[in-house]
C-alpha positions as CSV (number, residue, x, y, z in Angstrom):
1,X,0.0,0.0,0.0
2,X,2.7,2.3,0.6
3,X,4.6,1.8,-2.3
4,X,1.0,1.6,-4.3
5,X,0.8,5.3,-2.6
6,X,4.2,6.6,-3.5
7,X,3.9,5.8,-7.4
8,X,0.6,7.9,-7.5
9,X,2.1,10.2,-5.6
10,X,5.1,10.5,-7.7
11,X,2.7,10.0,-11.5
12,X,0.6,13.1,-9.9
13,X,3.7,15.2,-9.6
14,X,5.2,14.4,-12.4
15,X,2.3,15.2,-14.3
16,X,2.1,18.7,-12.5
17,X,5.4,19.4,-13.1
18,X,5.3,18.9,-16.8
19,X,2.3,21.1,-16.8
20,X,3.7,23.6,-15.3
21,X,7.1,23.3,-17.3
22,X,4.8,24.0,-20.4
23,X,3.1,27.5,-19.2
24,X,6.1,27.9,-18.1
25,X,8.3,27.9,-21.8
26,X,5.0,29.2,-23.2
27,X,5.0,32.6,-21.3
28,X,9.1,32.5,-21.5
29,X,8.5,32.9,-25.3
30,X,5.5,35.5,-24.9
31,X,8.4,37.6,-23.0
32,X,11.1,36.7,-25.8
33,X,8.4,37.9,-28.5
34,X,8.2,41.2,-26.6
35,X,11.9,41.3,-26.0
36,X,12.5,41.3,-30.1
37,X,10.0,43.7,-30.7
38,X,11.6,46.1,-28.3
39,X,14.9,44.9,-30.3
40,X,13.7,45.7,-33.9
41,X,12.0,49.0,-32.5
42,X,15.4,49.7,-31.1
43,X,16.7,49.1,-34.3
44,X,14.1,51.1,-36.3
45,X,13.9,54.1,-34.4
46,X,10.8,56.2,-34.5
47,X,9.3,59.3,-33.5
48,X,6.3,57.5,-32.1
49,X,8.0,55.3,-30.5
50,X,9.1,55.3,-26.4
51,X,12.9,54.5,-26.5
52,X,12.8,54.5,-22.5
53,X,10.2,52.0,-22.3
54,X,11.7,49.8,-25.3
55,X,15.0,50.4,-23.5
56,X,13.3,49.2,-19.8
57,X,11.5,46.3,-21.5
58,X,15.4,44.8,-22.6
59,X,16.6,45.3,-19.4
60,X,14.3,43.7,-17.7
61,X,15.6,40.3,-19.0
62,X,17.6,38.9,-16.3
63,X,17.0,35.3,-16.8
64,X,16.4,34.2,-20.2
65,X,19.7,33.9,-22.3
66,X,19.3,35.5,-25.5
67,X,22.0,36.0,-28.6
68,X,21.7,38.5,-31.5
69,X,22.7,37.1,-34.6
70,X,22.9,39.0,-38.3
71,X,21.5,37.0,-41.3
72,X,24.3,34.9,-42.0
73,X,25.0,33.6,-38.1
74,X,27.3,36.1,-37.0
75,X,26.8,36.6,-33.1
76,X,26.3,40.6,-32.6
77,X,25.2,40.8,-28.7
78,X,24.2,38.3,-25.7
79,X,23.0,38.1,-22.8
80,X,22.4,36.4,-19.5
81,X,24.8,33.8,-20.8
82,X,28.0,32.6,-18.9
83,X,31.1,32.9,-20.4
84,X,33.6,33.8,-17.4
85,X,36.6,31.1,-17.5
86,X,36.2,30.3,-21.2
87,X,38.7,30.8,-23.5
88,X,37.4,30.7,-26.8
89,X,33.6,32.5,-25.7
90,X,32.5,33.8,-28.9
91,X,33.1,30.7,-30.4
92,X,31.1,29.0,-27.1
93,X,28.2,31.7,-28.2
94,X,28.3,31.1,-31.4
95,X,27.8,27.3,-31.0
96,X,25.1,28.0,-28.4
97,X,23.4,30.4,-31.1
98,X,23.6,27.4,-34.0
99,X,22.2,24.9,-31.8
100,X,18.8,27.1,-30.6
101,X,18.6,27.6,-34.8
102,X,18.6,24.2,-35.0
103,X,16.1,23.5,-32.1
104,X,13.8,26.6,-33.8
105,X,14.5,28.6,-30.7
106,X,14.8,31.8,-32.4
107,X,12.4,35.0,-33.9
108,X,13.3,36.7,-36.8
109,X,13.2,40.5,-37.0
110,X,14.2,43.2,-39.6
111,X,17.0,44.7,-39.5
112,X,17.7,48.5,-40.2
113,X,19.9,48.1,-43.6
114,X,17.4,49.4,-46.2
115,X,17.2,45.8,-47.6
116,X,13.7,44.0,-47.3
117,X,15.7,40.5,-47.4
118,X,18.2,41.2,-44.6
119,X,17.2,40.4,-41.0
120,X,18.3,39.3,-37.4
121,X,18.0,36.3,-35.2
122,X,17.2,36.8,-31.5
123,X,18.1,33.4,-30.4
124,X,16.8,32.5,-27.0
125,X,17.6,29.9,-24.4
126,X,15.6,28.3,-21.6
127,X,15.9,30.1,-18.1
128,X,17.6,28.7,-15.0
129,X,14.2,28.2,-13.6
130,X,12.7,26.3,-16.6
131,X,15.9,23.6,-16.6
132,X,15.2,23.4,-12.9
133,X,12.0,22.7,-13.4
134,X,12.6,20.1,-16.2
135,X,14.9,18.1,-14.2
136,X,13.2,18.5,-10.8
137,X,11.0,15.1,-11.9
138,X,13.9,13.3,-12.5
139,X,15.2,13.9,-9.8
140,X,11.7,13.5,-8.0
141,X,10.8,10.1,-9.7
142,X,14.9,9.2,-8.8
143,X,14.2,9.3,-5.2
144,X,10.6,7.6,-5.3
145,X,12.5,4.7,-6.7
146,X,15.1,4.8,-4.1
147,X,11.9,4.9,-1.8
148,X,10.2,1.8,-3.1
149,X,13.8,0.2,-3.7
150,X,14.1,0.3,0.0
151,X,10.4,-0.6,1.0
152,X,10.4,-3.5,-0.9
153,X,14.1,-4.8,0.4
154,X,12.8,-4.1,3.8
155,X,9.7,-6.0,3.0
156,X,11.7,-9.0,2.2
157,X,13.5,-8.6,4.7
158,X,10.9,-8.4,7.0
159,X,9.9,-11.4,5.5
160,X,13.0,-13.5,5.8
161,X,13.9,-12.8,9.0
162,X,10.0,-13.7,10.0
163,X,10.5,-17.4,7.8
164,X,13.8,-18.1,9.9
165,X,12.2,-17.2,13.1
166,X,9.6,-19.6,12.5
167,X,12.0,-22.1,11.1
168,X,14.7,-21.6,14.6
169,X,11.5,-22.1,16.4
170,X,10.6,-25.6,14.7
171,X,14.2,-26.5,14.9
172,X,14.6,-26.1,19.1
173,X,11.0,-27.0,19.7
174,X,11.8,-30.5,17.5
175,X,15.0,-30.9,20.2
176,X,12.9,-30.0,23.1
177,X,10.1,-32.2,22.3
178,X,12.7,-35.4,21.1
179,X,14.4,-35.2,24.4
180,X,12.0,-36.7,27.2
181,X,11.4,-40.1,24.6
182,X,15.1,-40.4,24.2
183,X,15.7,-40.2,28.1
184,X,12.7,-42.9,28.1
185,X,14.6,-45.2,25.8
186,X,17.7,-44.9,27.4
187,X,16.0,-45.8,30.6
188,X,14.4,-48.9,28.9
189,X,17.9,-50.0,27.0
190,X,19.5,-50.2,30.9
191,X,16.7,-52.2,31.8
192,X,17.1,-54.7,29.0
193,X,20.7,-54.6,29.3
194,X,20.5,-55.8,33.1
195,X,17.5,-58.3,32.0
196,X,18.7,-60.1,28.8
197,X,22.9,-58.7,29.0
198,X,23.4,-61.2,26.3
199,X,21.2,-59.9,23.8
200,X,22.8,-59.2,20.5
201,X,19.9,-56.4,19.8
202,X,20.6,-54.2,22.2
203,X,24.0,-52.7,20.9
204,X,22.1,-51.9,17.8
205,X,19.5,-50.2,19.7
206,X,21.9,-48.2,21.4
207,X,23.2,-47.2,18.3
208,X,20.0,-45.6,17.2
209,X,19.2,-44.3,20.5
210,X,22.5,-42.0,20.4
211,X,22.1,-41.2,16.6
212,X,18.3,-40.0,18.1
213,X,20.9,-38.0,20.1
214,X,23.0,-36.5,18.0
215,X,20.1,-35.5,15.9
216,X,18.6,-33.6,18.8
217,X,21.5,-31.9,19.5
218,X,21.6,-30.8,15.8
219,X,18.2,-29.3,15.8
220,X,19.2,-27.5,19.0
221,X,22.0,-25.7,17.6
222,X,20.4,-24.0,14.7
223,X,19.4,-20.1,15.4
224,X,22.7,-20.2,17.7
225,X,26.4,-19.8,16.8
226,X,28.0,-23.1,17.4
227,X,31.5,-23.9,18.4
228,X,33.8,-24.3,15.6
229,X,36.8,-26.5,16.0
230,X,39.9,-27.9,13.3
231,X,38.7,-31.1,12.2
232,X,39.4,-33.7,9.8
233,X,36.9,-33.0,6.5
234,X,37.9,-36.6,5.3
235,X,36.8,-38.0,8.4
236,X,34.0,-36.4,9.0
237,X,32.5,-37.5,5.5
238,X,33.8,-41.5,6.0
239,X,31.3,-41.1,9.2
240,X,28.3,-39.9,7.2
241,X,29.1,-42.5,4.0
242,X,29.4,-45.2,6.8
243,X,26.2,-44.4,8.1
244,X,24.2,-44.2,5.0
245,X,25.6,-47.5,3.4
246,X,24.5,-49.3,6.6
247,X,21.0,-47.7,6.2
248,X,20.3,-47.3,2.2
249,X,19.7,-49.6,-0.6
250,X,22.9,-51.9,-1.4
251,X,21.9,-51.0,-5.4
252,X,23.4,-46.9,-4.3
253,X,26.8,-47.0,-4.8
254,X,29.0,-44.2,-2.6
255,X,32.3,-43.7,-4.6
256,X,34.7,-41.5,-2.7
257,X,37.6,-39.8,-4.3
258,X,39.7,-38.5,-1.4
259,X,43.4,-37.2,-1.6
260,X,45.8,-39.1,0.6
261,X,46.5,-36.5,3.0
262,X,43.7,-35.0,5.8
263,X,42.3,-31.6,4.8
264,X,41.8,-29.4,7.9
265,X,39.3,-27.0,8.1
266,X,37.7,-25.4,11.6
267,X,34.0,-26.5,12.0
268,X,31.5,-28.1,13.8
269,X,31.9,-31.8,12.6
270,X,28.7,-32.7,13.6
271,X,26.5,-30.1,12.0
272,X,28.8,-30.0,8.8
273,X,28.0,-34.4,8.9
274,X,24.5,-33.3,8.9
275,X,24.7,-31.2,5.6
276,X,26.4,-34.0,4.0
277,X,24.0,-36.8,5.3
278,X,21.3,-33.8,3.7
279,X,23.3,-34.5,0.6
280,X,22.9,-37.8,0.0
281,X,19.6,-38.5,1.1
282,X,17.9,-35.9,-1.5
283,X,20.8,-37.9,-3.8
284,X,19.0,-41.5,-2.7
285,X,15.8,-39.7,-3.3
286,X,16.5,-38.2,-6.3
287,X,18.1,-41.8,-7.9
288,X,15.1,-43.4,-6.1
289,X,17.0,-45.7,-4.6
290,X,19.3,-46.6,-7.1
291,X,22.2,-45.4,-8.6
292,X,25.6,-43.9,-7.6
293,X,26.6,-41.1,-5.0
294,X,30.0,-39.5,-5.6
295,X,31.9,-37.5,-3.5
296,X,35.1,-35.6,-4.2
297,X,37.1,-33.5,-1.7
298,X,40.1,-31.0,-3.3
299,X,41.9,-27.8,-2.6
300,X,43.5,-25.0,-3.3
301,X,46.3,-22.9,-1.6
302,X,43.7,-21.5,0.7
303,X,40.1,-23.5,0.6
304,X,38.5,-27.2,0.9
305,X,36.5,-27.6,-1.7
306,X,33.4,-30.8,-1.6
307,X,31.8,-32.2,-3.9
308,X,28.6,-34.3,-3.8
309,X,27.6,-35.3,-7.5
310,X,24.6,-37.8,-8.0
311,X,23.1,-39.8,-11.4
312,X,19.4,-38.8,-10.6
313,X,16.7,-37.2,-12.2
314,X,18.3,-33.6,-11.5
315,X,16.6,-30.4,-11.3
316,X,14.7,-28.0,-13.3
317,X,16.2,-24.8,-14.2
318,X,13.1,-23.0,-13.2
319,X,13.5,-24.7,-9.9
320,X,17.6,-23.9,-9.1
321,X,16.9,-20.2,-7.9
322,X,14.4,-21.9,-4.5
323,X,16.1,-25.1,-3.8
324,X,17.6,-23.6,-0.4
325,X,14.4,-21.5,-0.1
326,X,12.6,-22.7,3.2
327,X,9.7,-24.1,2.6
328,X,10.5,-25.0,-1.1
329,X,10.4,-29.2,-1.9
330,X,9.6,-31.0,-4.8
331,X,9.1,-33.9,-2.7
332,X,5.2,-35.6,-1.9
333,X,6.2,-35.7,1.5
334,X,9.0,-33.3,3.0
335,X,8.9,-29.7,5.1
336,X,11.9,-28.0,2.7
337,X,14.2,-27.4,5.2
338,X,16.9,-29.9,4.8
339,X,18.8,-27.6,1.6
340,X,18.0,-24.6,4.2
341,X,19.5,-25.2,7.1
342,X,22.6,-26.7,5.2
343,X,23.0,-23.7,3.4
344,X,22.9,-21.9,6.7
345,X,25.1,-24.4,8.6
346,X,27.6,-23.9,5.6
347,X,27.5,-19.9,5.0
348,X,26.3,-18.3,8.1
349,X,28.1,-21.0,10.8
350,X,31.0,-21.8,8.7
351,X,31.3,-19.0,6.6
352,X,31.4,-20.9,3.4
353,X,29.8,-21.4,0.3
354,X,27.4,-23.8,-1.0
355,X,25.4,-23.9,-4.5
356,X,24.3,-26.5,-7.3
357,X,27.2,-26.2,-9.3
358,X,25.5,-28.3,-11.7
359,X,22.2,-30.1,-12.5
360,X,20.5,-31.7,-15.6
361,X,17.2,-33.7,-16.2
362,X,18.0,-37.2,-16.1
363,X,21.4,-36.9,-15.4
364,X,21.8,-35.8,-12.2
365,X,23.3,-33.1,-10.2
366,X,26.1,-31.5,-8.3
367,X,26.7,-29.6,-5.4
368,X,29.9,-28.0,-3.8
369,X,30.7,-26.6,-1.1
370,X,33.9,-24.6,-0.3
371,X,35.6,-23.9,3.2
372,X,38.4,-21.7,4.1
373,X,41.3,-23.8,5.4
């Protein structure tokens, strides 16, 4: 509505202004009209005539710019013109005078020779005021763009911060509300332990119960700044492939390409795990279950670079500009918000980077990421 308000607002004036600028030029060449007349009475001097009020009505021109030119282009006189500083001024006013012919800015008058085909040229240029008044729009509609410009950023802004606000809120309120059945199952998996110690079930039960953990403790970090450490990137990714090929189809292949040294970078292994783990499972879903997942680690002299590459069906070009909006999925059943909070645990926590660097329909699709070392 306010920006709805400003762009009447600004139409309106502009439409004044033009308006205005039109008597305006209009009664600026009433005046000049006068102004020759006095000229060619001066010129044509007559008994009848008043020379002090033909003399008053040329000095009372003290804004429009005016040059005197004979027949053949020759600047006579000016006036009101600026030519302090120049070097060359007659040729500057002779210029002026040849472009105002050319823009029909003139009156012809007669001239006092004795010859009906000789005259003068009282070339006339617009006043201070009327150029002010042309470009006062411009500048007008300049600064009700600025206006909007800034609306509608704050707007979105607005917006944004109001999506992550919600999307923090889900996060911590998911850790809160995991916690009490995790203490429960713990509770349980002591019990069973002490009742049936020989059970070969339980150690896998403990397993999920701490992965139900960790991914607590993940959800509780998001909307806070979490403590970044140095830590071994090649590790950290044989934990999350070791994970998913325990819990994925055997027909989804994970091909690592790793150089033989470790690649240190400071971060918080187990949020960084979970923007991997992220990775893959949209790759699995994307492959529907089958297919290969390849990732590649390299670097430069000063950044890690990652590179998570699938053979799925990819994504749409139309789609690549919202596929770490929150919100956005192309999933039946999903909330958006694993792409989102990776790119968040990569830019905003880790201060890196992380796009699709490249996707195509039915061939699949790659992402990398990029730390400083």
């Amino acid at each position: 509505m306010i920006v709805f308000s400003a762009v009447i607002i600004a139409v309106v004036s502009l439409l004044v202004s033009h308006h205005l600028t039109v008597d305006l030029e209009a009664e600026e060449r009433s005046k000049m009209e006068i102004w020759a007349e006095a000229m060619r009475t001066l010129n044509n001097p007559d008994e009848n005539n008043n020379l002090n009020l033909v003399l008053k009505v040329i000095k009372e021109n003290h804004s429009i710019p005016v040059i005197i030119t004979d027949a053949q282009g020759t600047v006579q006189t000016f006036r009101n013109i600026q030519v302090k500083g120049r070097k060359d001024s007659l040729s500057y006013v002779s210029s002026l005078s040849q472009r105002l012919i050319r823009q029909g800015r003139y009156i012809k008058i007669a001239a006092d020779t004795g010859t009906k085909s000789d005259y003068m040229l009282v070339c006339y240029d617009e006043s201070l005021i009327l150029k002010r008044l042309e470009i006062y729009p411009i500048v007008e509609l300049g600064i009700v763009l600025i206006f909007v410009a800034v609306a509608i950023f704050a707007l979105l802004t607005s917006k944004q911060a109001e999506q992550d606000r919600v999307w923090v809120g889900l996060s911590k309120e998911t850790a809160h509300q995991l916690g009490t059945p995790i203490s429960s199952l713990m509770a349980w998996e002591e019990i069973l332990k002490v009742t049936y110690p020989q059970d070969e079930l339980i150690p896998e039960m403990d397993k999920d119960i701490r992965r139900l953990q960790l991914i607590a403790d993940r959800f509780s970090k998001i909307g806070s700044i979490p403590e970044t450490v140095p830590c071994c990137v090649n590790a950290a990714i044989e934990h999350v492939v070791d994970y998913m090929e325990h819990r994925t189809s055997r027909k989804v292949i994970f091909k690592k390409d790793f150089p033989s040294h470790e690649l240190i970078v400071k971060m918080n292994a187990s949020l960084f795990e979970w923007v991997i783990e992220n990775l893959c499972k949209n790759a699995v879903d994307a492959m529907s279950g089958e297919g290969m997942i390849s990732i590649r680690l390299d670097e430069t002299d000063t950044k890690v670079g990652i590179e998570v590459a699938d053979n799925g069906k990819g994504i749409r070009g139309k789609d690549l500009g919202n596929v770490f909006r929150p919100g956005f999925t192309t999933k039946k059943r999903g909330w958006g918000l694993g792409l989102s909070l990776a790119k968040r645990i990569v830019e905003e926590y880790h201060h890196g980077k992380i796009w699709v660097k490249s996707s195509e329909l039915g061939k699949g699709t790659t992402f990398r990421i990029e730390f400083k070392k």
